[in-house]
N, C-alpha and C positions, 0 to 999 in steps of 0.2 A: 662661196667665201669671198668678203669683199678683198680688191685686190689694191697693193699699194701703191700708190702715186707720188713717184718721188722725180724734183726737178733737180736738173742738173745743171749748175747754175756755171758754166763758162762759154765767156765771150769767145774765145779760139773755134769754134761748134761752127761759126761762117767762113765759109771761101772766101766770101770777098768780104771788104772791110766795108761798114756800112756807110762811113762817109766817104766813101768815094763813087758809091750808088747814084746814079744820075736821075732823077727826076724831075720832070718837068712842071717845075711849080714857081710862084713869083715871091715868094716867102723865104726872108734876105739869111733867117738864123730857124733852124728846126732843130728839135730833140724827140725822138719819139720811145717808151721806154716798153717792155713788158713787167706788167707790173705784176704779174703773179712769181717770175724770177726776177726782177730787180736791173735785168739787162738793157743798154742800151742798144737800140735796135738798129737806129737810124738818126744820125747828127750831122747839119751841116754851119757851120760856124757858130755851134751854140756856144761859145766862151767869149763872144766878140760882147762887148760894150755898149748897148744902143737902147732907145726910149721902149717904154713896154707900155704904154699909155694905160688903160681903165685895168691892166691884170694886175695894174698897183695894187687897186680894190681886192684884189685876193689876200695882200699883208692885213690890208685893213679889216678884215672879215677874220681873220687869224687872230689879232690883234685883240679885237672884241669879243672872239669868244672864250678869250683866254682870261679876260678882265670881265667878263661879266655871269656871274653864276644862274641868274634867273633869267631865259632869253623874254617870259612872257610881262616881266617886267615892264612898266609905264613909263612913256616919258614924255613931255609937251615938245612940241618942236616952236623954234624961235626964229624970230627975223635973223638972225645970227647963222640961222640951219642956212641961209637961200641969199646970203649976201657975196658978189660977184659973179653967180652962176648963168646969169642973162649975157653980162659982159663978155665973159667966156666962154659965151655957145657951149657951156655942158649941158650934157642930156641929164633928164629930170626922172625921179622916178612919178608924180604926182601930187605929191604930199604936199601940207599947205600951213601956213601960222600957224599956230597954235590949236594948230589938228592933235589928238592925245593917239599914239600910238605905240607899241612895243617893242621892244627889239628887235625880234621876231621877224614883224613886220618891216622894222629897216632893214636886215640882212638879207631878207627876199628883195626888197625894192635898189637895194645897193648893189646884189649880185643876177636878177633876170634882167632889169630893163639897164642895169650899171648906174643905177641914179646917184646924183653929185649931191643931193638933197641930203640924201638917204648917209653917206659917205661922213658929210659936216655935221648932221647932227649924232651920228653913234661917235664921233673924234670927240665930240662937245660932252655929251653926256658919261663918257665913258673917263674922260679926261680932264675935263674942264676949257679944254682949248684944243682947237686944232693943232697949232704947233706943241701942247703939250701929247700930245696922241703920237704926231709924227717923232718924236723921242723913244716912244715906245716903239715904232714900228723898226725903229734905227737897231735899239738896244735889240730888238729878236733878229735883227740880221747879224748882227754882230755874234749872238749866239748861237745861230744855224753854221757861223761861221762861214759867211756869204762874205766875196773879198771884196769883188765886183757890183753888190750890188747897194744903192742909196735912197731914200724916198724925203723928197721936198712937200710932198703933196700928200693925201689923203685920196684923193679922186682921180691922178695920174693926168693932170695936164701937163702936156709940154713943159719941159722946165732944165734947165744943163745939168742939173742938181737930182734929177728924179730917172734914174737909170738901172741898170740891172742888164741879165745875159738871159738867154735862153736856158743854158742849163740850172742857172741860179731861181731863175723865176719857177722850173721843174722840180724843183725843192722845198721851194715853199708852197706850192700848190699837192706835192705830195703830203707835208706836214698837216696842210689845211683837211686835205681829205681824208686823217687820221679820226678830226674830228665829225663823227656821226650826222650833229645838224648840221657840216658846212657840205658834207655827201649830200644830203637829203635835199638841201635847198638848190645845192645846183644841179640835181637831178630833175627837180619838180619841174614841170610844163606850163602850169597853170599855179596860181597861188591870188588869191582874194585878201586886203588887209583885216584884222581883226575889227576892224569898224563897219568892216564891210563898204566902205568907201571908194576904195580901189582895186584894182585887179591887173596884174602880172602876167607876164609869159615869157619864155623862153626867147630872146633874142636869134640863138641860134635856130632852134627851130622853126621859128619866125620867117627867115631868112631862109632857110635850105626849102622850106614850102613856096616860098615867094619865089624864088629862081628853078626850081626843078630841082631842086640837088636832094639825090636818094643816099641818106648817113644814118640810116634806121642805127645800125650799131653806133652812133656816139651817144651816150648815155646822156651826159649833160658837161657844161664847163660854163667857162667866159671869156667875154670878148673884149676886145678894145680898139680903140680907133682915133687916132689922133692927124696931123699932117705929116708931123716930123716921123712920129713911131709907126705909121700908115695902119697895117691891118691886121690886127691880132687874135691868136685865139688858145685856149687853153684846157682842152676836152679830155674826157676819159670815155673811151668805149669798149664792146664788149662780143668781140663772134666767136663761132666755134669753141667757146668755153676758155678763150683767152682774154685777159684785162689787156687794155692798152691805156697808156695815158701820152700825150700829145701836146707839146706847146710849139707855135708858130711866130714867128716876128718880123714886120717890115714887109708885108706885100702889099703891093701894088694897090694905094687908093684909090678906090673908083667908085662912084656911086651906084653906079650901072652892074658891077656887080660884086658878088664878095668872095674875094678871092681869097682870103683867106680858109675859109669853108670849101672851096672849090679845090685848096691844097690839102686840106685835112680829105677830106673825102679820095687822093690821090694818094695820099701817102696809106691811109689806113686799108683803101682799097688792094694798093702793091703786095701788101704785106700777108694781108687775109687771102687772098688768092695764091699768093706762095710758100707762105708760112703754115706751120698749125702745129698743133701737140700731136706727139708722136709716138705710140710703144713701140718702142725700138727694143726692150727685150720684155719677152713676157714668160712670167713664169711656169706658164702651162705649156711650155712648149721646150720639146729638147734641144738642144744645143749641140748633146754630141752622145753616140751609141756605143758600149765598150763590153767586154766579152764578161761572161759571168761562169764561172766553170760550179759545179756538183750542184746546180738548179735544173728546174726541168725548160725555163728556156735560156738559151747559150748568151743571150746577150741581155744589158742591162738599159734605159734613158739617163742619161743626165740634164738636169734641172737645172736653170737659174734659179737663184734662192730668193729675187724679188723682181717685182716690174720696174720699169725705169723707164719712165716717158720724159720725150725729152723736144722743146719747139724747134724746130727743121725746118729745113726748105722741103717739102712734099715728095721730091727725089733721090731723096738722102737714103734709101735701101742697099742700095750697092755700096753705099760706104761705112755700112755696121760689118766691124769683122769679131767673130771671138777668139780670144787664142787660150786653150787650155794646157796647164800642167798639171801633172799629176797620175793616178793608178788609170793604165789604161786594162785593168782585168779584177775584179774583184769574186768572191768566192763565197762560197755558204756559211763557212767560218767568219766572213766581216760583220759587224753589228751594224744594224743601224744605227745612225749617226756619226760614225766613223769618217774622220777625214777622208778625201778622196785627192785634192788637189786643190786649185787655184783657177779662176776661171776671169781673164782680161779682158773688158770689151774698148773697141777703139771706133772713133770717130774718124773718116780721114787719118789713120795714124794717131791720134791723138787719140788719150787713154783717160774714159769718161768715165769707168769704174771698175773695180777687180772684188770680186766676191770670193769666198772658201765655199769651195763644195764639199758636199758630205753625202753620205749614202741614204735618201732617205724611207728608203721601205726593207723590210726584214726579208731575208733571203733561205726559204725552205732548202734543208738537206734533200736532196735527190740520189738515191743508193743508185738505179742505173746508169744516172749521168754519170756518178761517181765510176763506175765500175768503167761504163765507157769511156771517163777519161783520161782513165790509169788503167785500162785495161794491158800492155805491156808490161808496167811495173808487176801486176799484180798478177800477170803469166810467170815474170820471171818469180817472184815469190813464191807464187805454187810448186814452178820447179825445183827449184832451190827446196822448200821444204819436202816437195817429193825425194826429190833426191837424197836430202839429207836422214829421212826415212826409210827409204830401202835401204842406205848404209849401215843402218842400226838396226835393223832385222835381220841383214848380212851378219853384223859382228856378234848380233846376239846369237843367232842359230850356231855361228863358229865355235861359239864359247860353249854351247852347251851338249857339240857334239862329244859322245864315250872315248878317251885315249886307248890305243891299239898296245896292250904289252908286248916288252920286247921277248923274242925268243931268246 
């Protein structure tokens, strides 16, 4: 019988608060969330204010799939796509004049290698103008209801005007991820353009291969890198049958290596090695033994009436308690289905779910249990009817003895 899997979705479940969790990483703002309960796991100043450099590119990838129905759609790219982007040391995805490519193709070339190319011409095509694009990326902030966050840019260079937070930027990279192809392109490893001209990979895998860094669980994201917003990253990954999703801000630029990946890899690792989904009650298993009187055996299990897994620190055992109220003895006479009680379960003291029990198997009449378990009452009843018997063969013989006449 498949069994049920139900998350119990409160923050209070941790001992300690997760920002106040010390981890040794150079990453100024983090939010780390479980995305299969919606929990935050781990935040360290993500509501602070600061440059998010190329994870702008996430609005703009939102932006455009939301304005554009057909991704495999055609478009020419123009000297307009590649004007400033030499001046501004942005990173390229490849693309060239009046190369003819697809959307498709730009939203892989804007979100694996984060090309500025790629970024200017889906704002152009989709908009008519860069700055008419960055209106739109405005007006969906404003509608996600983002307080803190702004976008001057389409490509996320440095700008006082182009900011946003850590938990804001976790928002809209959740939103993004709603959408199937913006999953699937930041999953992909590998991607070829439809002209077959050029060819894509993963920056972050790129990167964890190049330095040694073992992050098999992060599925895919993106990255950013600017001076001011230093080293960014914004991943989703996946162990043990838990979703994580991940954004990082502000570590330590260095070419030499990337620390930001060095902190995802630190933080996802913390959590995996002490975290995990947890049946904390399961319904094949009793909870608690109560007496069963005119059956042939004296005592009954009670059940939990579903499973409830729930993600924990690994040593959380000692602190599931249950507290039951209710019939502590039921009898051949209860039906099944029959209420029994209330059944509490507590985390730490804290109370994660309360179920009604009920009786769930029928319970055979047993004559010698019976007999044995009223055997007293049912002495005295025999006496009492003995007795009450001899009485009335006493009064009847009295009655029917012949009267003696008198002399």
């Amino acid at each position: 019988m498949k069994k049920v899997l139900s998350f119990i979705l409160v923050f209070i479940l941790f001992i300690t608060k997760t920002n106040a969790l010390d981890l040794d990483i150079s990453s100024k703002n983090v939010i780390l969330y479980n995305l299969d309960s919606g929990e935050v796991l781990y935040e360290k100043a993500a509501d602070e204010k600061i440059s998010i450099a190329s994870l702008t590119k996430i609005m703009t990838a939102l932006v455009t799939l939301e304005n554009v129905q057909d991704l495999d759609q055609q478009v020419i790219l123009t000297s307009e796509d590649f004007e400033g982007l030499i001046e501004a040391n942005a990173v390229t995805a490849g693309f060239t004049k009046g190369e003819v490519v697809t959307y498709r193709d730009l939203l892989y070339g804007l979100l694996l290698p984060s090309g500025a190319d790629a970024a200017k011409a889906l704002a152009r095509n989709v908009s008519g103008s860069e700055e008419k694009f960055i209106e739109k990326m405005n007006e969906k902030a404003k509608e996600m209801n983002l307080k803190t966050t702004h976008f001057s840019t389409v490509i996320g260079l440095d700008d006082v005007d182009n900011y946003s937070t850590a938990k804001e930027v976790s928002l809209i990279f959740k939103e993004a991820l709603k959408n199937k192809d913006f999953k699937e392109i930041i999953t992909t490893q590998n991607y070829t353009s439809s002209d077959g001209k050029i060819k894509f990979h993963s920056t972050i895998s790129s990167n964890a291969k190049k330095f040694n860094i073992e992050v098999p669980y992060i599925l895919g994201g993106k990255t950013g890198t600017t001076t001011d917003a230093g080293l960014c990253l914004a991943t989703i990954a996946k162990a043990d049958g838990v979703n994580y999703m991940l954004v990082t801000l502000g570590a330590t630029y260095d070419k030499k290596a990337p620390h930001h990946i060095e902190d995802a890899e630190i933080i996802y690792d913390y959590f995996i090695e002490n975290y995990g989904n947890h049946l904390v009650v399961n319904k094949e298993k009793p909870f608690k033994t109560i007496k069963s009187k005119y059956t042939i055996d004296e005592t009954i299990k009670l059940y939990p009436n579903k499973d409830i897994t729930i993600y924990l620190k690994n040593d959380y055992k000692d602190d599931i308690k249950y507290v039951y109220e209710g019939k502590e003895e039921v009898s051949a006479f209860d039906k099944k289905g029959e209420a029994l009680g209330t059944l509490k379960i507590y985390y730490q003291d804290k109370l994660i779910d309360t179920q009604n029990i009920t009786l769930n198997e029928s319970l055979n009449f047993n004559l010698l249990s019976f007999i044995k378990e009223e055997i007293l009452i049912i002495s005295i009843i025999c006496i009492i009817s003995i007795t009450f018997i001899l009485i009335s063969i006493i009064l009847i013989k009295q009655k029917r003895k012949p009267k003696i006449a008198s002399q």
